[in-house]
C-alpha positions in Angstrom: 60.8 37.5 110.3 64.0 38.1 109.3 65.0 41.3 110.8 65.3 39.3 114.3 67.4 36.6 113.1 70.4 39.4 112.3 69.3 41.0 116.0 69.8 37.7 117.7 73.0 37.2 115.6 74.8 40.0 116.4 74.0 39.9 120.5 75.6 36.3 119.9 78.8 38.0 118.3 79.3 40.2 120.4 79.0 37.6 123.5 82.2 36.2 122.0 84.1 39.4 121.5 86.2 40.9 124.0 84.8 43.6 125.8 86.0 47.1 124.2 87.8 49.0 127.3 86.9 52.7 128.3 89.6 55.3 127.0 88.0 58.2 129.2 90.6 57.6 132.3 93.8 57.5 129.9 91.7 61.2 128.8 91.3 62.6 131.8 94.7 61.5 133.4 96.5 63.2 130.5 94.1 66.2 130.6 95.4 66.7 134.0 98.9 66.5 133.8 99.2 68.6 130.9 97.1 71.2 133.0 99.4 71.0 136.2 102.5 70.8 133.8 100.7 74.2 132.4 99.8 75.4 135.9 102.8 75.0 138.1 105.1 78.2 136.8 102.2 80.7 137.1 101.9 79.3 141.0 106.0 78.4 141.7 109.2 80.4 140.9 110.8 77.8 138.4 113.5 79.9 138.0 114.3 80.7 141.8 114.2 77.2 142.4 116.5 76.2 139.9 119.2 79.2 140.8 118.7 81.2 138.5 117.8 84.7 138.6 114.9 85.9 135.6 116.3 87.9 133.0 113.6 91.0 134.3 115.5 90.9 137.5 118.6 91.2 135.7 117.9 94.2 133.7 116.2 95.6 137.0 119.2 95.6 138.6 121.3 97.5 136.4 118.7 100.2 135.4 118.1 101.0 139.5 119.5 104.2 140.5 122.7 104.5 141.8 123.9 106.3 145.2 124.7 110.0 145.1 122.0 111.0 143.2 123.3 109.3 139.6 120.9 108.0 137.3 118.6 111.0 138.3 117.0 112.8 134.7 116.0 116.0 134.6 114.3 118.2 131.9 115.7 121.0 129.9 112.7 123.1 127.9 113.6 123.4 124.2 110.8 125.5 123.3 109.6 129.1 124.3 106.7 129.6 125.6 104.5 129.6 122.6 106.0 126.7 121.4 106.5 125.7 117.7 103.7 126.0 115.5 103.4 124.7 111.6 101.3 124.3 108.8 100.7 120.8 108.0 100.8 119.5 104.2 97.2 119.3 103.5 95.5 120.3 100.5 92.1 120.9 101.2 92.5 122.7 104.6 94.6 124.4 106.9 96.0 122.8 109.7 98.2 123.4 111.8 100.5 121.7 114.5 101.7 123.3 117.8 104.3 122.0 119.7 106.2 122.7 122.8 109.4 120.3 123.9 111.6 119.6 126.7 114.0 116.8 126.8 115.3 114.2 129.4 119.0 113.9 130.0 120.8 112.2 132.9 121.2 115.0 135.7 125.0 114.4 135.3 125.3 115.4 132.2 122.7 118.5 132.4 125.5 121.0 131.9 127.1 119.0 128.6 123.4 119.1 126.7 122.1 122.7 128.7 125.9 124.0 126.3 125.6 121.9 123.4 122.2 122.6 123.1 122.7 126.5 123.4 125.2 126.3 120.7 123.1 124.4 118.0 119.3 125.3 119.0 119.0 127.4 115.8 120.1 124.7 113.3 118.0 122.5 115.4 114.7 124.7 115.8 115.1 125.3 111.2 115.0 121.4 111.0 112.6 120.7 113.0 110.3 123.3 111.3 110.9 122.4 108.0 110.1 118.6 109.3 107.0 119.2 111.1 106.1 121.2 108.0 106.4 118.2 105.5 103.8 116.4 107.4 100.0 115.7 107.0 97.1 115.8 109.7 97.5 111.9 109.4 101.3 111.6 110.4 100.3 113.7 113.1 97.2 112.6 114.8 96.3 110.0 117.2 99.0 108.0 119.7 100.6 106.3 116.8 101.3 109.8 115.1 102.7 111.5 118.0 104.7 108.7 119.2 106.6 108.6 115.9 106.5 112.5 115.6 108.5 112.0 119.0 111.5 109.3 117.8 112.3 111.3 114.8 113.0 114.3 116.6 114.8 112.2 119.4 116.6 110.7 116.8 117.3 114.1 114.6 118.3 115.9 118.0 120.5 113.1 119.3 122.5 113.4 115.7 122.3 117.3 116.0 124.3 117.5 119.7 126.2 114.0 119.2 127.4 113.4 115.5 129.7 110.7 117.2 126.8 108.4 118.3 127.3 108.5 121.7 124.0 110.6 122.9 122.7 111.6 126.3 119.3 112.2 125.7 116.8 109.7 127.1 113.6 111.3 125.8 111.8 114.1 123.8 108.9 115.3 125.6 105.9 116.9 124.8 104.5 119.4 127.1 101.8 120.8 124.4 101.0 119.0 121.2 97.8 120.6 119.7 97.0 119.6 116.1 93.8 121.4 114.5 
């Protein structure tokens, strides 16, 4: 008989509290506005309709190609055509990498890089032996590999025609790159 005295007494109490109110609205309202506050840029141009250009659209601008055919590239081969070919440093087998290059230059300067580049091939073609040489089958191989392979001779080449810094070469390219 006691366990319904306690029942009845706390329906009493809680006839003289205040009733507790719901918190879900207050949820749901911030819920929302933090999801439109989120949503809006991906639907509206914030930036256009504050005046201001994006900083994309800036860089855009300046990298578009100009009139008169400037900001053309073109490719001058570096290789012949066998291409380079080198043992890689591995101790337990032989393997070998073959390479061919060509690099990108702005068109308007195709005849300053076709002469430097005719002057300084040999020095060039004994370093990048020699560096191709030091590697293994895993500085090499995959993406990763190749994509590194492919600044440090950009880099190398770029000090090799220009030791002043002030380059013309936009790229080193690949047109065979066989590792096996």
């Amino acid at each position: 008989m006691s366990a319904p005295a306690p029942a009845a007494a706390a329906s009493t109490g809680s006839a003289t509290a205040p009733a507790k109110k719901s918190k879900l609205p207050l949820l749901i309202a911030c819920v929302v506005s933090l999801g439109g506050g989120v949503a809006v840029p991906m639907f509206v141009n914030v930036p256009a309709m504050l005046g201001m250009a994006k900083a994309g659209e800036k860089e855009m601008e300046k990298a578009k190609p100009k009139a008169d055919g400037e900001g053309k590239t073109i490719v001058i081969p570096f290789s012949e055509k066998e291409g380079t070919v080198v043992n890689l440093a591995e101790e337990r087998a032989t393997r070998y990498l073959k390479v061919k290059l060509a690099l990108s230059v702005d068109a308007e300067y195709e005849k300053e890089v076709s002469k430097k580049l005719a002057e300084k091939k040999t020095a060039m073609k004994s370093w990048l032996l020699i560096h191709l040489a030091g590697k293994t089958l895993k500085d090499v191989s995959g993406s990763v590999g190749a994509s590194r392979v492919q600044r440090e001779i950009l880099e190398k080449f770029e000090d090799f025609l220009y030791p002043d810094g002030h380059g013309h070469l936009r790229a080193v390219l690949f047109e065979e790159y066989v590792v096996q």
